[in-house]
N, C-alpha and C positions, 0 to 999 in steps of 0.2 A: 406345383403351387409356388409363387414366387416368393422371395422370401422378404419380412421387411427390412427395410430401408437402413433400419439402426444395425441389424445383424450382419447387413450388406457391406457395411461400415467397416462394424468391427472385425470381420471378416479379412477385408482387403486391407486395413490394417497389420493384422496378425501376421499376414501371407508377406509385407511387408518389410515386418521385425525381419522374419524366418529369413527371406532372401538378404538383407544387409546382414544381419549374421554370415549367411553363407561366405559372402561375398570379403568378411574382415575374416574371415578362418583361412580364405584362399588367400589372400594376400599375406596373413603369418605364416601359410606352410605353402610354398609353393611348391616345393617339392617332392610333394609326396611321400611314397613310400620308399624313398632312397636309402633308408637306412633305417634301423630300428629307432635309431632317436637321434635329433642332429639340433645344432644351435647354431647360427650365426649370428656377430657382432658385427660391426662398420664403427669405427674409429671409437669404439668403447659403448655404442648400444645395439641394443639387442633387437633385431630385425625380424628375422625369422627362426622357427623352430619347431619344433615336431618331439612332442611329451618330451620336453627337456629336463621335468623333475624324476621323470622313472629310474628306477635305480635299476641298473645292468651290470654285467662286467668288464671290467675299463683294460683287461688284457696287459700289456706291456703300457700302457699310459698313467699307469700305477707310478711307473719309475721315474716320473717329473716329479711326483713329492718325494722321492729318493734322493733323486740330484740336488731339488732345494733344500732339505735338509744338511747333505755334506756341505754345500755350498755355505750354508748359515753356520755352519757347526764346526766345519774340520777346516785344516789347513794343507792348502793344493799340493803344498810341498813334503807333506807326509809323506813315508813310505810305507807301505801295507802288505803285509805277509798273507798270503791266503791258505785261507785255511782248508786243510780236508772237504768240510761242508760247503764252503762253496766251489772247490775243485769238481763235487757231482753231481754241482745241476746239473737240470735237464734244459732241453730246447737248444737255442740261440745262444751261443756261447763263445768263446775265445780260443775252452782248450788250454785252462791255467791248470797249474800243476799244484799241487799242496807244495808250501814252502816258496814258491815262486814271489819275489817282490815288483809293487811295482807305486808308483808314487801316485796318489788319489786322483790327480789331476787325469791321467792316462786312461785309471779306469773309469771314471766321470766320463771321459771320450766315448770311451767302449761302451758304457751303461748307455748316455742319452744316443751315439750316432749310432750305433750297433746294436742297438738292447741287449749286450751281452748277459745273460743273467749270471756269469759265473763273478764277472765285475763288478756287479749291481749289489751281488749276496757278499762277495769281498768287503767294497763297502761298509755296504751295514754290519758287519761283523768288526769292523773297523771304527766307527761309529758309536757303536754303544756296546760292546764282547759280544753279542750273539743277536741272531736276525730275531728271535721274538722279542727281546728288549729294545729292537730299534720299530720294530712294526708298532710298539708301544707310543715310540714318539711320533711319527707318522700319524697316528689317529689322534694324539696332541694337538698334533699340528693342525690335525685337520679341521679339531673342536677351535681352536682359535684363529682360523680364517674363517667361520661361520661356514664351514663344507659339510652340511646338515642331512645330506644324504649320501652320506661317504662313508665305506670302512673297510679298513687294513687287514689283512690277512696274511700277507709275505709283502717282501720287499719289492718281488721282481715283476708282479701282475698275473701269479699262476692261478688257474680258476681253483675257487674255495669259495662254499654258500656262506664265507663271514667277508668278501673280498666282493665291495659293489660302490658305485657312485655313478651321478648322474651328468648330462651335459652342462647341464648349468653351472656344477658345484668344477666339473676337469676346466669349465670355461675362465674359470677365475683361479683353477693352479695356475692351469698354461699360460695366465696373464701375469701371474705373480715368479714363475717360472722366469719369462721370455723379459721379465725387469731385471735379473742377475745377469749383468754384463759375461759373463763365464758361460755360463747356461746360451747365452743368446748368442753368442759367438759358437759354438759346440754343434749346435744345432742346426745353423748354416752352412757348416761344411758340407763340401761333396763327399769328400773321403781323406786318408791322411793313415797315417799307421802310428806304433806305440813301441814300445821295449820292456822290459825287466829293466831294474834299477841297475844288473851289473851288465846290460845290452846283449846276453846268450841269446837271448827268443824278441823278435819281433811278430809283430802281429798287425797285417793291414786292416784298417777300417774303410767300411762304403757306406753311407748314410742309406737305411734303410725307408729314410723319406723319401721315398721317387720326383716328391715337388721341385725339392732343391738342385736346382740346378737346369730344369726342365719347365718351372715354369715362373714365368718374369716376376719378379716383385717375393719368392718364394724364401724366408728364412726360419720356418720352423715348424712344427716344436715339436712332437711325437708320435710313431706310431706304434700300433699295437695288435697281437691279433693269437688268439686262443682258441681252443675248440668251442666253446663254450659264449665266447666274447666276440667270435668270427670277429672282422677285420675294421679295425677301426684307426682313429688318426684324428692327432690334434694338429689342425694346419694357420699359421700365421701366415700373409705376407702384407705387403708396403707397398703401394704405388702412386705417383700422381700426388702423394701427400695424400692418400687414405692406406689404414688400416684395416684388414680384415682379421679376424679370427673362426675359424671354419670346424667344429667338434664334429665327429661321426662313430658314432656306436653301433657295429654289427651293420657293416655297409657293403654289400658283395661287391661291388664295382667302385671302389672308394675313392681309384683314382683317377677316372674319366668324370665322374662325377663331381668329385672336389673342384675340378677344375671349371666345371659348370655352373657350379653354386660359387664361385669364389671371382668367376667375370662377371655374373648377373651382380655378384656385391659388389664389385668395383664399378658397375652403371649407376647401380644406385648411390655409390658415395660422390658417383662426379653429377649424379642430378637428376640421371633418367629415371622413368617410373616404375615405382615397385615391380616384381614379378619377373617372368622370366626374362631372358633377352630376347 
Protein backbone atom coordinates (compact mmCIF):
# COMPACT_ATOMS: atom_id res chain seq x y z
CA UNK A 1 0.00 0.00 0.00
CA UNK A 2 1.75 3.26 -0.62
CA UNK A 3 2.03 5.48 1.70
CA UNK A 4 0.59 9.20 1.75
CA UNK A 5 2.24 11.98 0.43
CA UNK A 6 2.43 14.01 3.93
CA UNK A 7 3.98 10.82 5.75
CA UNK A 8 6.37 10.52 2.73
CA UNK A 9 7.47 13.89 3.67
CA UNK A 10 7.75 13.70 6.96
CA UNK A 11 9.62 10.58 6.58
CA UNK A 12 12.40 11.88 4.33
CA UNK A 13 12.56 14.54 6.47
CA UNK A 14 13.27 12.78 9.68
CA UNK A 15 15.77 10.27 7.62
CA UNK A 16 17.36 13.69 6.98
CA UNK A 17 17.77 15.25 10.61
CA UNK A 18 19.27 11.53 11.36
CA UNK A 19 21.89 11.62 8.52
CA UNK A 20 23.13 15.60 9.25
CA UNK A 21 23.27 14.54 12.76
CA UNK A 22 25.49 11.66 11.77
CA UNK A 23 27.45 13.50 9.74
CA UNK A 24 28.37 16.68 12.65
CA UNK A 25 29.13 13.64 15.20
CA UNK A 26 31.68 12.48 12.56
CA UNK A 27 33.20 15.54 11.87
CA UNK A 28 33.49 16.22 16.19
CA UNK A 29 34.97 12.70 16.72
CA UNK A 30 36.94 11.67 13.89
CA UNK A 31 38.70 9.53 15.73
CA UNK A 32 37.07 7.13 17.06
CA UNK A 33 37.96 4.82 19.37
CA UNK A 34 41.56 6.07 19.99
CA UNK A 35 41.32 6.41 23.37
CA UNK A 36 38.81 6.17 26.12
CA UNK A 37 38.32 9.93 26.00
CA UNK A 38 40.36 12.53 24.08
CA UNK A 39 39.94 16.40 23.33
CA UNK A 40 41.56 18.52 20.95
CA UNK A 41 42.06 22.43 20.71
CA UNK A 42 43.63 24.48 17.65
CA UNK A 43 44.78 27.76 18.92
CA UNK A 44 42.37 27.80 21.89
CA UNK A 45 39.10 26.14 20.48
CA UNK A 46 37.83 23.07 20.78
CA UNK A 47 37.64 20.97 17.57
CA UNK A 48 37.22 17.62 18.40
CA UNK A 49 36.58 15.21 21.07
CA UNK A 50 35.27 12.02 22.23
CA UNK A 51 33.04 12.16 25.85
CA UNK A 52 35.39 14.74 26.98
CA UNK A 53 33.26 15.48 30.23
CA UNK A 54 33.56 11.60 31.47
CA UNK A 55 35.49 11.46 34.56
CA UNK A 56 38.49 8.82 34.34
CA UNK A 57 41.79 8.57 35.89
CA UNK A 58 44.32 11.20 34.83
CA UNK A 59 47.46 8.80 35.96
CA UNK A 60 50.50 10.94 36.32
CA UNK A 61 48.72 13.99 34.68
CA UNK A 62 47.52 14.79 38.17
CA UNK A 63 51.15 16.24 38.59
CA UNK A 64 50.56 19.46 36.35
CA UNK A 65 48.27 20.70 39.10
CA UNK A 66 51.21 19.80 41.38
CA UNK A 67 53.75 21.74 39.46
CA UNK A 68 51.21 24.68 39.30
CA UNK A 69 50.68 24.81 42.64
CA UNK A 70 54.67 24.90 43.81
CA UNK A 71 55.04 27.13 40.86
CA UNK A 72 52.20 29.65 42.40
CA UNK A 73 53.29 28.96 45.88
CA UNK A 74 57.01 28.09 46.66
CA UNK A 75 60.10 29.65 45.87
CA UNK A 76 62.42 27.73 43.01
CA UNK A 77 65.33 28.52 45.28
CA UNK A 78 64.15 26.64 48.29
CA UNK A 79 65.71 23.74 49.49
CA UNK A 80 63.71 20.55 50.51
CA UNK A 81 64.65 17.71 52.74
CA UNK A 82 62.73 14.71 51.80
CA UNK A 83 61.19 13.01 53.92
CA UNK A 84 60.90 9.25 54.75
CA UNK A 85 57.32 9.22 53.14
CA UNK A 86 58.31 10.28 50.11
CA UNK A 87 61.62 8.36 49.92
CA UNK A 88 58.80 5.03 49.47
CA UNK A 89 57.04 5.68 46.75
CA UNK A 90 56.26 3.50 44.72
CA UNK A 91 56.41 3.56 40.63
CA UNK A 92 58.51 6.15 38.74
CA UNK A 93 60.93 7.59 40.92
CA UNK A 94 64.53 9.00 41.42
CA UNK A 95 65.69 6.83 44.23
CA UNK A 96 65.91 9.92 46.91
CA UNK A 97 66.97 8.84 50.16
CA UNK A 98 65.24 10.29 53.45
CA UNK A 99 67.32 13.26 54.54
CA UNK A 100 68.60 13.84 50.98
CA UNK A 101 68.23 17.88 49.85
CA UNK A 102 67.51 19.21 47.07
CA UNK A 103 66.25 22.73 45.76
CA UNK A 104 62.30 22.76 44.50
CA UNK A 105 63.37 23.80 41.17
CA UNK A 106 65.26 20.30 40.41
CA UNK A 107 62.63 18.40 41.81
CA UNK A 108 59.82 20.40 39.68
CA UNK A 109 62.43 18.93 36.76
CA UNK A 110 62.13 15.48 38.18
CA UNK A 111 58.20 15.64 38.89
CA UNK A 112 57.06 17.40 35.35
CA UNK A 113 60.12 15.63 32.81
CA UNK A 114 60.30 12.34 34.81
CA UNK A 115 57.10 11.99 36.80
CA UNK A 116 59.32 11.09 39.52
CA UNK A 117 56.84 10.43 42.21
CA UNK A 118 59.36 10.45 44.93
CA UNK A 119 59.87 14.35 43.92
CA UNK A 120 56.33 15.04 43.31
CA UNK A 121 55.54 13.69 47.09
CA UNK A 122 58.88 15.78 48.36
CA UNK A 123 57.20 18.61 46.93
CA UNK A 124 53.96 18.49 48.52
CA UNK A 125 55.32 17.66 51.76
CA UNK A 126 57.19 20.70 51.14
CA UNK A 127 54.40 22.77 50.17
CA UNK A 128 52.03 22.39 52.77
CA UNK A 129 53.90 19.57 55.84
CA UNK A 130 52.23 16.69 54.57
CA UNK A 131 50.84 15.24 51.11
CA UNK A 132 47.04 15.10 52.42
CA UNK A 133 47.11 18.91 53.34
CA UNK A 134 48.64 19.65 49.98
CA UNK A 135 45.98 17.24 48.13
CA UNK A 136 43.62 19.68 49.97
CA UNK A 137 44.90 22.70 48.14
CA UNK A 138 44.92 20.81 44.79
CA UNK A 139 41.17 20.40 44.89
CA UNK A 140 41.13 24.18 45.87
CA UNK A 141 42.68 24.88 43.29
CA UNK A 142 40.85 23.01 41.18
CA UNK A 143 37.22 24.41 42.75
CA UNK A 144 38.56 27.90 41.43
CA UNK A 145 39.65 27.21 37.84
CA UNK A 146 36.00 25.90 37.50
CA UNK A 147 37.63 21.99 37.13
CA UNK A 148 34.02 20.71 37.84
CA UNK A 149 34.86 17.18 37.28
CA UNK A 150 38.00 16.91 38.86
CA UNK A 151 39.36 15.34 42.24
CA UNK A 152 42.51 15.05 44.27
CA UNK A 153 43.34 12.00 45.87
CA UNK A 154 47.56 12.12 46.05
CA UNK A 155 49.75 14.27 44.75
CA UNK A 156 51.47 12.08 42.19
CA UNK A 157 48.23 10.45 40.00
CA UNK A 158 48.23 7.07 41.93
CA UNK A 159 44.91 5.32 40.97
CA UNK A 160 42.30 5.87 44.06
CA UNK A 161 38.24 5.81 43.36
CA UNK A 162 38.43 9.65 45.01
CA UNK A 163 41.38 10.61 42.17
CA UNK A 164 39.24 11.33 38.67
CA UNK A 165 39.04 14.21 35.99
CA UNK A 166 38.03 14.76 32.61
CA UNK A 167 39.66 15.93 29.18
CA UNK A 168 38.06 19.02 29.09
CA UNK A 169 38.70 20.11 32.79
CA UNK A 170 43.21 18.52 32.27
CA UNK A 171 42.60 20.58 28.89
CA UNK A 172 42.36 23.83 30.76
CA UNK A 173 45.20 22.69 33.65
CA UNK A 174 47.60 21.99 30.74
CA UNK A 175 46.63 25.36 29.46
CA UNK A 176 47.00 27.21 32.67
CA UNK A 177 50.02 24.91 33.19
CA UNK A 178 51.88 25.53 29.79
CA UNK A 179 51.28 29.69 30.74
CA UNK A 180 54.11 29.30 33.76
CA UNK A 181 57.09 30.28 31.84
CA UNK A 182 58.95 27.50 34.31
CA UNK A 183 56.60 24.87 33.66
CA UNK A 184 56.81 25.57 30.00
CA UNK A 185 60.23 25.59 29.74
CA UNK A 186 60.63 21.99 31.95
CA UNK A 187 58.46 20.38 29.86
CA UNK A 188 60.37 20.96 26.69
CA UNK A 189 63.26 19.55 27.42
CA UNK A 190 64.66 16.48 26.10
CA UNK A 191 66.62 15.54 29.15
CA UNK A 192 69.12 17.15 31.58
CA UNK A 193 70.15 15.83 34.97
CA UNK A 194 69.94 17.23 38.81
CA UNK A 195 72.03 16.96 42.24
CA UNK A 196 71.50 17.20 45.90
CA UNK A 197 72.08 20.76 47.28
CA UNK A 198 75.66 19.40 48.58
CA UNK A 199 76.28 17.71 44.81
CA UNK A 200 76.89 13.73 46.41
CA UNK A 201 74.10 12.20 44.15
CA UNK A 202 73.27 13.24 40.71
CA UNK A 203 70.47 12.09 38.94
CA UNK A 204 69.90 12.19 35.05
CA UNK A 205 66.53 13.06 33.64
CA UNK A 206 64.84 11.89 30.07
CA UNK A 207 61.63 13.41 29.28
CA UNK A 208 59.29 10.71 29.47
CA UNK A 209 57.19 12.67 26.61
CA UNK A 210 58.49 10.75 23.43
CA UNK A 211 56.90 13.96 21.41
CA UNK A 212 59.76 16.18 22.45
CA UNK A 213 62.17 16.13 20.65
CA UNK A 214 60.76 13.60 17.94
CA UNK A 215 58.07 15.45 16.76
CA UNK A 216 58.41 19.15 15.03
CA UNK A 217 56.64 21.90 16.71
CA UNK A 218 56.53 19.54 20.11
CA UNK A 219 56.82 21.46 23.74
CA UNK A 220 54.63 19.72 26.16
CA UNK A 221 53.05 19.17 28.67
CA UNK A 222 52.52 15.57 30.40
CA UNK A 223 52.35 12.18 30.45
CA UNK A 224 50.78 9.78 32.39
CA UNK A 225 49.96 6.12 32.85
CA UNK A 226 48.57 3.79 35.71
CA UNK A 227 47.06 0.44 35.69
CA UNK A 228 43.80 1.68 36.07
CA UNK A 229 44.38 5.12 33.81
CA UNK A 230 46.35 2.80 31.05
CA UNK A 231 48.32 5.42 29.17
CA UNK A 232 47.63 8.75 28.60
CA UNK A 233 49.21 12.27 27.66
CA UNK A 234 48.76 15.90 27.58
CA UNK A 235 50.53 16.93 24.41
CA UNK A 236 51.11 20.76 23.35
CA UNK A 237 52.91 21.97 20.30
CA UNK A 238 53.41 25.17 17.88
CA UNK A 239 53.79 25.45 14.32
CA UNK A 240 53.29 27.76 11.40
CA UNK A 241 51.84 30.16 14.21
CA UNK A 242 49.19 27.37 15.26
CA UNK A 243 48.64 25.90 18.41
CA UNK A 244 47.48 22.50 19.20
CA UNK A 245 46.58 21.00 22.55
CA UNK A 246 46.12 17.12 22.18
CA UNK A 247 44.42 15.38 25.93
CA UNK A 248 44.34 11.42 25.76
CA UNK A 249 42.86 9.35 28.40
CA UNK A 250 43.45 5.54 28.49
CA UNK A 251 45.00 5.50 24.75
CA UNK A 252 47.05 2.09 23.93
CA UNK A 253 48.89 3.55 20.99
CA UNK A 254 49.11 7.14 22.40
CA UNK A 255 52.06 7.90 20.57
CA UNK A 256 51.50 6.93 16.87
CA UNK A 257 48.27 8.26 17.37
CA UNK A 258 49.13 11.60 18.92
CA UNK A 259 50.95 12.28 16.22
CA UNK A 260 48.09 11.51 13.83
CA UNK A 261 45.57 13.71 15.54
CA UNK A 262 48.00 16.39 16.05
CA UNK A 263 49.00 16.75 11.92
CA UNK A 264 45.22 16.26 10.89
CA UNK A 265 45.00 19.58 13.66
CA UNK A 266 47.73 21.37 12.08
CA UNK A 267 45.64 20.89 8.43
CA UNK A 268 43.02 22.19 9.88
CA UNK A 269 44.56 25.37 11.55
CA UNK A 270 46.36 26.19 8.11
CA UNK A 271 42.76 25.81 6.50
CA UNK A 272 42.23 22.36 5.19
CA UNK A 273 39.10 20.49 5.83
CA UNK A 274 37.84 19.13 8.93
CA UNK A 275 38.54 15.36 9.32
CA UNK A 276 41.23 13.22 8.71
CA UNK A 277 44.26 14.03 6.50
Amino acid sequence: MPYPIRAVLILTFCIGIVAAAARVEAAGDPFGNVAGSYLVKVDGREVWARDPSIRLPPGSLAKMMTALLILERADLRDVVTVSLEASRETGTRLGLAPGDRMTVLELLAATIMASANDACHALADHAAGSEKRFVGRMNARAREMGLSGTRFANACGHDDPGLYSTARDLARLAETAMGTPVYAKLAGLEDGWISTADGGKKFPLENKNLLIGRYRGAKGVKTGFTGRAGKCLAAFAERDGNRVLLILLNAPDRWWKAEEILDAAFALGSGAPPGRP
